[in-house]
C-alpha positions in Angstrom: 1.3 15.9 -3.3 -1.2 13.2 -3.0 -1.0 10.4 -0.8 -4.1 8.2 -0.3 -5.3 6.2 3.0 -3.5 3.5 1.1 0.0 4.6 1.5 -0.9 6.2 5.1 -2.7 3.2 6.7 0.0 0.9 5.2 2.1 2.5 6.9 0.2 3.1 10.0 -0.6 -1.1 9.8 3.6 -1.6 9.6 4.1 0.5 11.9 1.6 -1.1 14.5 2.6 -4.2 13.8 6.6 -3.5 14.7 5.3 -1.9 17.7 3.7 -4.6 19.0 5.3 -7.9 17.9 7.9 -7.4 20.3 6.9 -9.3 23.5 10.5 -8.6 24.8 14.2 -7.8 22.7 15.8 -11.1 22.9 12.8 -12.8 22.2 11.7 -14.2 18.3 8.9 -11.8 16.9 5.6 -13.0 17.5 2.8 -13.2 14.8 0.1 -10.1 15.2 -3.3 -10.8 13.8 -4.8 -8.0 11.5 -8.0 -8.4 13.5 -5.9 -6.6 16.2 -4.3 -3.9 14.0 -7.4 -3.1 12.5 -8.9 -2.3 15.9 -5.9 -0.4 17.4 -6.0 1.3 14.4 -9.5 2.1 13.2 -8.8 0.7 10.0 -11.4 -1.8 8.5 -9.6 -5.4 8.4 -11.3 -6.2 4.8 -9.4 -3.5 3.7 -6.0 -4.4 6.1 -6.5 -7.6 4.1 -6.1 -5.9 0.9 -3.1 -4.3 1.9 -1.1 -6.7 3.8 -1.5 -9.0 0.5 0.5 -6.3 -1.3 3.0 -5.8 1.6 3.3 -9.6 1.4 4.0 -9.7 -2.3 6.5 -7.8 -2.1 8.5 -9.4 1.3 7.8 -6.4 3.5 5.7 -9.1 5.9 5.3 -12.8 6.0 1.8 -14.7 7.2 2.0 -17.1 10.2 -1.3 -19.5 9.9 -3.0 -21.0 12.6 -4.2 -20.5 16.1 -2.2 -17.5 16.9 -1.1 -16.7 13.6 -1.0 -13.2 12.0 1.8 -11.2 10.1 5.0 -10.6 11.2 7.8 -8.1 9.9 9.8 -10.0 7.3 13.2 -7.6 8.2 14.0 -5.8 11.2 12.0 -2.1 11.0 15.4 -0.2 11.0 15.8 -1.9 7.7 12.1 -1.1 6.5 11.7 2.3 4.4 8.5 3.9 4.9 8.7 4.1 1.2 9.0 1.2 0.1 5.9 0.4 2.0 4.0 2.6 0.2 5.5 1.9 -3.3 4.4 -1.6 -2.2 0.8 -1.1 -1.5 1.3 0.6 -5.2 0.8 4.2 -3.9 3.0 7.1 -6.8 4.6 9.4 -4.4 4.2 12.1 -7.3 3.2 16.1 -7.2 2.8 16.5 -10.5 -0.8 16.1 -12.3 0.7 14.1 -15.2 0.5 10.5 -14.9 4.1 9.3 -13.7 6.2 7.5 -16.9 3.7 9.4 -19.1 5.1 11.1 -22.2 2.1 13.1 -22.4 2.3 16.8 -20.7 -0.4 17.9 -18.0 -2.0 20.9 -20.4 -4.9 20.1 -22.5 -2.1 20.5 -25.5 -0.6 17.9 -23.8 2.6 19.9 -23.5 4.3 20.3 -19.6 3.0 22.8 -17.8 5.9 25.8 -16.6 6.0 24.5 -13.2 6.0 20.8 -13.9 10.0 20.6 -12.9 8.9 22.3 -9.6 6.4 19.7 -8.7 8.4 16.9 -10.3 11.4 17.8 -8.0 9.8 18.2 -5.3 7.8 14.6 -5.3 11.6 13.2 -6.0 12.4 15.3 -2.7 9.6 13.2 -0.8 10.4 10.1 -1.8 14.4 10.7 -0.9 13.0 11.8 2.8 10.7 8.9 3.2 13.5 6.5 1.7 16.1 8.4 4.9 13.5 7.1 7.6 12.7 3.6 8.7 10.3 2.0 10.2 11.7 1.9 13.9 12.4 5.9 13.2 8.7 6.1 13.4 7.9 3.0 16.1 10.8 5.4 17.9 9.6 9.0 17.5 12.6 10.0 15.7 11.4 11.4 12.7 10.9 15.1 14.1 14.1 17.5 13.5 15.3 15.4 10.3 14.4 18.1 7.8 16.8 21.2 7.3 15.9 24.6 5.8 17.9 25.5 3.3 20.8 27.9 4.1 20.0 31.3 3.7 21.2 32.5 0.1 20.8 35.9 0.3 22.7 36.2 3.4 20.9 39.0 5.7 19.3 40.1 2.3 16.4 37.6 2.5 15.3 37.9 -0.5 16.6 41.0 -2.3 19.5 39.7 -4.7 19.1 36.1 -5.6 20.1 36.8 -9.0 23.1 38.9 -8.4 24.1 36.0 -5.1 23.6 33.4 -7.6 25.9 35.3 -10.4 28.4 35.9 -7.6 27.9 32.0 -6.7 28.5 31.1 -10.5 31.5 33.5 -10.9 33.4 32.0 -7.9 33.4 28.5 -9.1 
C-alpha cells in the first residue's frame, strides 16, 4: 500500500491540532495557528497551507481570522475518521497498481493481474480499519490492540489442510 506524506502529515496536522486546542474540557476550542503545528510537527507551513485548504473544503476544520486566529476542529475528534482525513487531502488508500475506478487492468495487456483481488481486498481492509478509529483514538493512544489475527483455520494443523478444513467448513453449512 502507498500512502504519501500527504495523507500521513494530514493526519499528523489533525491530530496536533485536537491535541492542543483544548485549553481545558468545559472550555470552547480555541483556534491553533498552523505556524504552531508546523513547528511541533516538522512539517513546512506552505505545505500545512496546502493541506488544511483541502481539510477545509471538505468541513473536517474551519479558519478563525485575526489576531489569534488559526484552525480549529470543525466536529469533536471522536467523530473524525482518520480516513476521511486522508480521503480529504485526496490521498487513494489503494494496494493495487491499477489506477482506482480504472477499467483498464494493471498488465501491459491491460488485463488484471492474478493477485489484483488480493491487493484490492486488502486496500478495502485498510480503509475499513482507518474508518473504525477516530481522531481522539489516536490524540488518546488507543489505537494499539484493535487488530485481531484471524482465527486459526486449520486448528493445531497450521497450515496442513486448508483445503480439506475448508471442504469440511462448506459441507457443514
Amino acid at each position: 500500500m502507498r500512502l504519501s506524506t500527504k495523507g500521513r502529515y494530514a493526519v499528523m496536522a489533525m491530530a496536533d491540532l485536537a491535541g492542543n486546542s483544548m485549553a481545558s474540557p468545559t472550555q470552547e476550542p480555541h483556534p491553533v495557528a498552523l505556524a504552531d503545528i508546523a513547528a511541533r510537527q516538522d512539517i513546512s507551513l506552505s505545505y500545512l497551507e496546502q493541506l488544511f485548504a483541502k481539510l477545509r473544503r471538505s468541513g473536517l476544520v474551519t479558519s478563525v481570522r485575526g489576531p489569534g486566529g488559526g484552525y480549529r476542529l470543525a466536529r469533536p475528534s471522536p467523530n473524525l475518521r482518520i480516513a476521511d482525513i486522508i480521503m480529504a487531502v485526496d490521498e487513494p488508500i489503494a494496494a493495487t497498481r491499477c489506477k482506482p475506478g480504472s477499467a483498464k487492468g494493471c498488465t501491459k495487456t491491460g488485463a488484471r493481474c492474478v493477485t489484483h483481488d488480493l491487493w484490492e481486498e486488502l486496500g478495502q481492509q485498510i480503509h475499513v480499519f482507518l474508518s473504525s478509529v477516530s481522531l481522539a483514538d489516536v490524540v488518546d493512544r488507543k489505537v494499539l490492540g484493535r487488530a485481531r489475527p484471524c482465527n486459526d483455520v486449520g486448528g493445531s494443523d497450521a497450515g496442513g489442510n486448508l483445503a480439506e478444513n475448508a471442504g469440511e467448513t462448506v459441507a457443514a453449512e
